[in-house]
N, C-alpha and C positions, 0 to 999 in steps of 0.2 A: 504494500500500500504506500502511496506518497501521499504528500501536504493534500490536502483538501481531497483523499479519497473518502467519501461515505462508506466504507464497507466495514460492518463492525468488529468493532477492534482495534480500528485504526485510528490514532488521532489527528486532526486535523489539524493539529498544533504543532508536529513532527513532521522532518522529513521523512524520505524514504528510506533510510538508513536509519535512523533515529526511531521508525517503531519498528524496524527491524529486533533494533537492540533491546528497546524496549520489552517487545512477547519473546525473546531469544530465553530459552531453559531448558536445559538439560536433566536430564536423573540428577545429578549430582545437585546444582543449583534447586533443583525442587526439593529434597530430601531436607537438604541444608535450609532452603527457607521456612521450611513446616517445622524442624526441628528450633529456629532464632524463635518460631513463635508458641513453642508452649515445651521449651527444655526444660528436663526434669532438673530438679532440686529436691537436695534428704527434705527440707522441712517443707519450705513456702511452695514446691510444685513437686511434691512423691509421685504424680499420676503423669508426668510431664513424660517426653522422648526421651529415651536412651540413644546416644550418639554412638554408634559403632560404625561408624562409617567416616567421617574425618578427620584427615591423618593429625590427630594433637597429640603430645605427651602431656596426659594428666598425670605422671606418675612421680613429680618432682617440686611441686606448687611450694611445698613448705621449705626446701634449700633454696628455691629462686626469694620467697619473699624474706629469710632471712639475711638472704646477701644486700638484694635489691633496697632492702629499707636502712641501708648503713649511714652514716655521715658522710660518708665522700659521695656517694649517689646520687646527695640532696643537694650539693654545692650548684648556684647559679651564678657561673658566668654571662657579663652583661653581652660579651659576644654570641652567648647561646640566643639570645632575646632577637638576635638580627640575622638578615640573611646571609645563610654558608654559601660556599664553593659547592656550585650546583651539582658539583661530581662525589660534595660528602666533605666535612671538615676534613682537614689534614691533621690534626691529630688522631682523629678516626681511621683515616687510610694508612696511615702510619701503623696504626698497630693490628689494623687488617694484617697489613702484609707482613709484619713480625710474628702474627699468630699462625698463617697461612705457609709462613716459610717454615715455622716449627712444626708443627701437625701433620702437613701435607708432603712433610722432610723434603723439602724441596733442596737440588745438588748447591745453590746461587741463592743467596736471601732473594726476596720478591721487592720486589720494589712499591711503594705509597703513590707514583703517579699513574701506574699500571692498574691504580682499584679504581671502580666507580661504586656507588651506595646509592641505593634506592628504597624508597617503600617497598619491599617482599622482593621476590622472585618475579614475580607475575607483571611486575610493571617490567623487570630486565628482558623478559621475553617480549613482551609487549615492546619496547625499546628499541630491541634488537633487532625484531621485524622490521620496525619501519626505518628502521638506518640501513640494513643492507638487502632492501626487496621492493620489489615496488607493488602495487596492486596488481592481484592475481597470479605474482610469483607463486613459488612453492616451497613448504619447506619440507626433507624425508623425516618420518620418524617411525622408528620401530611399533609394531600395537603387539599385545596393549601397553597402553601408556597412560599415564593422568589425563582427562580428561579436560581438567581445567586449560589446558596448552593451548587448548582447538582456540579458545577465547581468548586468549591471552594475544596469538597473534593474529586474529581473523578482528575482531569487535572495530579497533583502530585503524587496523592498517589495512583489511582486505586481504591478509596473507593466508596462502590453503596449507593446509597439513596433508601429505601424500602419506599414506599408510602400507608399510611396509610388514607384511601378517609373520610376526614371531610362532606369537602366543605363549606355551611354554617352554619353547626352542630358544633359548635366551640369546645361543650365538651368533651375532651378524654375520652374515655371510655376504664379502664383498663381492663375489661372483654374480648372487642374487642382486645385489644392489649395483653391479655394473649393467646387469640386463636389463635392469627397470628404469637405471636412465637413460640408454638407448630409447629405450618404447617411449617414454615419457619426453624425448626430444621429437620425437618423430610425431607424436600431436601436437607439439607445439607450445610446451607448459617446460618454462622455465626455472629452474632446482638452485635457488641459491645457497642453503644449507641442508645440515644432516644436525638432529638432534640426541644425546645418547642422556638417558640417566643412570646413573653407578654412584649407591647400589639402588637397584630399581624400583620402581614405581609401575604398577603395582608388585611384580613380582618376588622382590626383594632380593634378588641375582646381584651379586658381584663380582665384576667382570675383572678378567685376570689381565695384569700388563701388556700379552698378547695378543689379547682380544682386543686391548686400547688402540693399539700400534695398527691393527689390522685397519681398525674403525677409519683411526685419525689417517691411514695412507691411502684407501679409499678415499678420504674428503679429497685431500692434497690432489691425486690424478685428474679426480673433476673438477678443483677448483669450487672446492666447496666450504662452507664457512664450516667450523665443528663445535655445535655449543654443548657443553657435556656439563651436565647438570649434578654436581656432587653437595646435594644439600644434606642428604645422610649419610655423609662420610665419617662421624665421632659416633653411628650407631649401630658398628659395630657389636653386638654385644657376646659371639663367642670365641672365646680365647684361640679355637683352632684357624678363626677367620683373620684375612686379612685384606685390608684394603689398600689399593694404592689408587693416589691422586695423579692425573694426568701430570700436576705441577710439581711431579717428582722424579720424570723423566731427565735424564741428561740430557736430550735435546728431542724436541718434537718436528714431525715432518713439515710441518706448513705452522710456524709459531706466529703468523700474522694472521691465519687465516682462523685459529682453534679460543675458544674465549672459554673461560669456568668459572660457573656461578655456587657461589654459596650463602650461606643465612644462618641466621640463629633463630628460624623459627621449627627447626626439629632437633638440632644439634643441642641447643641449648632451652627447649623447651618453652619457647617466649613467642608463638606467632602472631599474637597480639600485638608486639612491638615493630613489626611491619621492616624488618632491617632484611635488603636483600644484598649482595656482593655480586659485582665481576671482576674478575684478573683477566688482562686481559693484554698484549704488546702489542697489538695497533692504535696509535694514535690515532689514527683518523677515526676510526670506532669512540675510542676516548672523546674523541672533540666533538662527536654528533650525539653521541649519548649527554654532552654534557647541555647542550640545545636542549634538550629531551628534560633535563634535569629539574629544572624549574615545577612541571607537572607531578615531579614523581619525590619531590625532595621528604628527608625524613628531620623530624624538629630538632633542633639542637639541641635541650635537654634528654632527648633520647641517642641520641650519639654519643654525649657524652656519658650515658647510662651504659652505653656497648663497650664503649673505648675502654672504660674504668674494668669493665667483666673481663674485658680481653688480656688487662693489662696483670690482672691480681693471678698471676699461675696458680699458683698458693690451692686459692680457691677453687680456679678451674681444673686441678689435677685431683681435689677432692669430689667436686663434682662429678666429671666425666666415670672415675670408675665405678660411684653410687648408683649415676645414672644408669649404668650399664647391668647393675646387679640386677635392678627392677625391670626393666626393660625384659632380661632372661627371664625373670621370677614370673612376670605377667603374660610372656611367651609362652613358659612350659603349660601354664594351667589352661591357656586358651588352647594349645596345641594337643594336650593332653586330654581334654573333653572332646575334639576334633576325634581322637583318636579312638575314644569310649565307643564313640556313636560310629564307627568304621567310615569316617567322610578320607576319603585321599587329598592331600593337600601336599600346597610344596613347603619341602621343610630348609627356612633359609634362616640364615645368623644376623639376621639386620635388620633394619627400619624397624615400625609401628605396626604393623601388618600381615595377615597370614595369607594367602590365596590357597582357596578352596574348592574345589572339587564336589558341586552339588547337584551332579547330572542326572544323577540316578532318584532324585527328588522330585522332579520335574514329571508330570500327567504326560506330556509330548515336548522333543525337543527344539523347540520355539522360543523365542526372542517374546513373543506376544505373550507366554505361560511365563515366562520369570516377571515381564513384568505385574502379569496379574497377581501373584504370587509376593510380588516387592509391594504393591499396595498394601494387599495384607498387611504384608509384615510393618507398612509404615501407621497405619490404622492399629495395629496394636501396640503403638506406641517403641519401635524401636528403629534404628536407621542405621543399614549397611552399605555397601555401595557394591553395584551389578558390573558383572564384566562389560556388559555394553557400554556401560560410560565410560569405560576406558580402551572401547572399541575393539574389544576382547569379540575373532569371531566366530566363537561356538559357544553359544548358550549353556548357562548352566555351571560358569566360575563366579566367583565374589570375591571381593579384599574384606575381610575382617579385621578391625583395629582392636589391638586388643592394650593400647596403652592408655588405660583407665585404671580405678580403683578396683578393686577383687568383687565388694558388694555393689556396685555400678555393673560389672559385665556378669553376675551372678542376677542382678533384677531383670537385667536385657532378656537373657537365655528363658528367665523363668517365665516372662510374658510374651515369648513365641511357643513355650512347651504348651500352657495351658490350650492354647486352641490350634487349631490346625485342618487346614483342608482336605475335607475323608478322602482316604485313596492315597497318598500322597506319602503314605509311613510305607518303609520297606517290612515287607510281611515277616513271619515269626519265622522262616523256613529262612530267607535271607539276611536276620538278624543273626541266625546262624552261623551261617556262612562265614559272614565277616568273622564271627569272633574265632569262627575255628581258621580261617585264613589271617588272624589276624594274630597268631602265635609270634608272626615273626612282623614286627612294624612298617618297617623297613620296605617290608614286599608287599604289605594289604595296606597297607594305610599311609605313611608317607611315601613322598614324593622323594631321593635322597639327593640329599645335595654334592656327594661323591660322584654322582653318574655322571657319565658322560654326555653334553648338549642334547643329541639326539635322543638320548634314551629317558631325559627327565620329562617329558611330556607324552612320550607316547608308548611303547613296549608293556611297560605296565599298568600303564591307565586302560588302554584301548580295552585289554581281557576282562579287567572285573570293575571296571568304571563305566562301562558304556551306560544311558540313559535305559530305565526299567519300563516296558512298555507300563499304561493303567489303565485299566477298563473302566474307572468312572467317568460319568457321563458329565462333561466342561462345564454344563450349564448349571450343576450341582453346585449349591450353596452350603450343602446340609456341614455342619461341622462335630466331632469327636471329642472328647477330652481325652486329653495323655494322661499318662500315668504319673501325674508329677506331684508331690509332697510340698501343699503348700508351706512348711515349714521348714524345708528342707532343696531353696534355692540352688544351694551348689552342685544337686545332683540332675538341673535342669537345662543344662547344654544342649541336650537332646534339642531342646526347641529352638535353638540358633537355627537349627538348621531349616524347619518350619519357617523361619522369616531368611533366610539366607536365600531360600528360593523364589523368596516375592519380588525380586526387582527387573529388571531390564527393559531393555528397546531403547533406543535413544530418542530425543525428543521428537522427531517423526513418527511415532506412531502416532500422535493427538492429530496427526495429520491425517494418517491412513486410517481413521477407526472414527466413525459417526459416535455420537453418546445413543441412539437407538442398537448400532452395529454391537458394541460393547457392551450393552445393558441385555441382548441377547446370550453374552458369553457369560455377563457378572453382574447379575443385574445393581450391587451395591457401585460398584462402576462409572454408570449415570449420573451417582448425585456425587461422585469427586470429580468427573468430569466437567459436570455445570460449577463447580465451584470452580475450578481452575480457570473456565472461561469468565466467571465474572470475574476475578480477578485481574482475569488479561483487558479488563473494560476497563476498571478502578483508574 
């Protein structure tokens, strides 16, 4: 719709780009905005949403606000009161790249005019697109992938994301990705970067030196920018893991061409403080980002809030390993209920997140069944996030976050057990099964993270993961109670996975599905249909 179309929904008020943005929502964006408006709370909202689906650390709130509330914190400089260097104080970039040279063991200290600072991550993509793309460029990125990406460079700049189908094949293969920019030239849709995240998003893969080198020599022959995303590079949490940062290479193939962002909104548990990084050795990137800057700048008492974090080691060498204990502790028990109920997942040593394997839950395997399936599960109050948001493409994966409090992800599980769509439990003969295949973890149930690229996604999922046919009838409402022990939460995992299965399709299906078409399949449907639409009027 443009300025003065009547057709409703559209506002006359807006261009055409402008109610684009406007009605623009994704799973992800919808989950998140049902959950900003009735989150749970222990006292003032107990009936509220459980957040299991965006990637925060809750797991650290009481060491951040013990450090955050010190006397050197509160200090206001009158320079903080006035506008910075639009690329981020230089006492901030300073100890960016002091921090970034130490962590990321970089062979060369990092240099302070090579950082730029922005509000998050999401504004430096958004950034980045529009300084090296023009409208209707392209950028490649592996799927799945965060989904937030698609918007990050598309809202502002018209930039497309080409999707490159991993899934759980974590390896890049630059062969595949030289064929697809052959095809991809020859329509006529120009590639000016490749984006990687390490360690991943969602899958939580950590890509080894040589899988970097491969990445980054692929960009270099095409002349490709390489923005490689290491926001969860300190969340590492097991000891046998290890990460390396591209800016630990002795020398990289194309170091004009390769930019890396980081943050302390997962590293250091603060995404509320909106602090994003790039390192980056082209000035020319430097000087147009810093154009850029003015829109995206972060306040000077919260710089100086970063500066002072970065600055006290002390501190941050107590942190990091606490973080890390919890991070494990809240892994095993998600992973460990994952395991109870026979779900296959991949079993990785990093990030906020598990990815799940919930094929076999699903009535038919369909994009249009998960997301029925994710309403549920958002109607009972709990919010995951669907592999289709992250462009995941066989139906029937999830990211679960499991860095929350224990009785936070223990209330979530217990209020997907209670109810559940009949048909949809795997029967008593394949509860079986699982547990007598599931003597050995390793083969029935995880995913391991020793195996070889090719073999972590398919070899053993394909045999005892394929999706369960179901003979109920779609149109079926009727609902079941589980076996679950109101008093007895912890033993309710079970029900994740009842809500695990209610999400997907990405925002086109509101497109493809009338509210009469869907009230046929679900007739509760309808009325979150019409609500969505009046909201898109509001």
């Amino acid at each position: 719709c443009a300025a003065g179309d009547k057709t409703p929904g559209c506002s006359a008020y807006l261009s055409k780009r402008g109610n684009s943005i406007r009605q623009h929502q994704g799973i992800l964006q919808e989950g998140y905005t049902q959950y900003h408006a009735d989150r749970h709370h222990d006292t003032d909202n107990p009936d509220g949403i459980i957040n299991m689906g965006t990637s925060e650390n809750k797991l650290c709130y009481d060491l951040l606000h013990k450090r955050l509330t010190q006397p050197d914190m509160l200090d206001i400089d009158p320079s903080l009161l006035q506008y910075p260097d639009w690329k981020g104080h230089k006492f901030l970039r300073e100890e960016v790249a002091s921090f970034l040279s130490h962590y990321c063991a970089s062979q060369n200290p990092l240099k302070a005019d090579n950082v730029v600072v922005m509000n998050g991550c999401g504004s430096i993509f958004s950034s980045i697109a529009a300084v090296i793309c023009d409208p209707q460029d392209a950028i490649l990125i592996p799927t799945p992938f965060y989904g937030v990406i698609t918007e990050d460079v598309h809202l502002y700049s018209e930039v497309k994301l080409f999707h490159v189908p991993l899934d759980c094949e974590v390896t890049i293969k630059p062969n595949l990705l030289a064929k697809l920019m052959v095809s991809l030239a020859l329509k006529g849709l120009i590639i000016r970067a490749v984006i990687l995240v390490n360690p991943h998003n969602p899958l939580a893969e950590i890509y080894t030196p040589k899988e970097m080198i491969a990445f980054l020599e692929f960009a270099k022959r095409h002349e490709l920018h390489a923005i490689v995303d290491e926001v969860y590079m300190l969340t590492v949490f097991d000891e046998s893991a290890t990460f390396h940062s591209v800016l630990s290479m002795d020398s990289l193939p194309d170091p004009q061409r390769t930019h890396v962002m980081w943050g302390i909104s997962k590293d250091f548990a603060m995404a509320g403080l909106r602090v994003g990084i790039l390192y980056t050795e082209n000035r020319d990137l430097v000087e147009a980002l810093d154009q850029l800057g003015s829109f995206h700048g972060v306040p000077g008492p919260t710089q100086h809030q970063v500066a002072r974090l970065l600055q006290d080691r002390d501190w941050v060498n107590e942190f990091l390993p606490e973080n890390r204990r919890r991070l494990k502790t809240a892994h095993n028990y998600l992973t460990g209920e994952l395991q109870s109920m026979g779900v296959p997942y991949l079993h990785r040593p990093a990030a906020f997140y598990v990815w799940a394997d919930l094929r076999k839950y699903l009535r038919e395997p369909s994009f249009a069944e998960e997301l029925s399936l994710w309403r549920r599960f958002l109607r009972h109050k709990v919010v995951v996030s669907c592999g289709q948001a992250f462009s995941c493409s066989t139906p029937g994966w999830f990211r679960i976050v499991f860095t929350d409090q224990q009785q936070h992800l223990q209330l979530g599980q217990f209020r997907v057990c209670t109810v559940t769509p009949l048909g949809t439990r795997p029967s008593d003969e394949s509860k079986k099964s699982v547990k007598e295949d599931g003597a050995d973890p390793d083969n029935a149930v995880i995913v391991n993270s020793t195996l070889s690229p090719q073999s972590k996604s398919s070899e053993q999922l394909k045999e005892k993961d394929s999706p369960v046919p179901d003979t109920t009838p779609p149109a079926s409402e009727e609902f079941e109670l589980l076996d679950c022990e109101a008093s007895k939460p912890t033993e309710s995992l079970s029900s994740l996975i009842g809500v695990l299965r209610n999400q997907i399709h990405s925002s086109d299906w509101l497109e493809k599905n009338t509210p009469e078409l869907s009230a046929g399949e679900d007739p509760e449907i309808l009325d979150v249909f019409k609500d969505l639409l009046q909201r898109a009027k509001k």
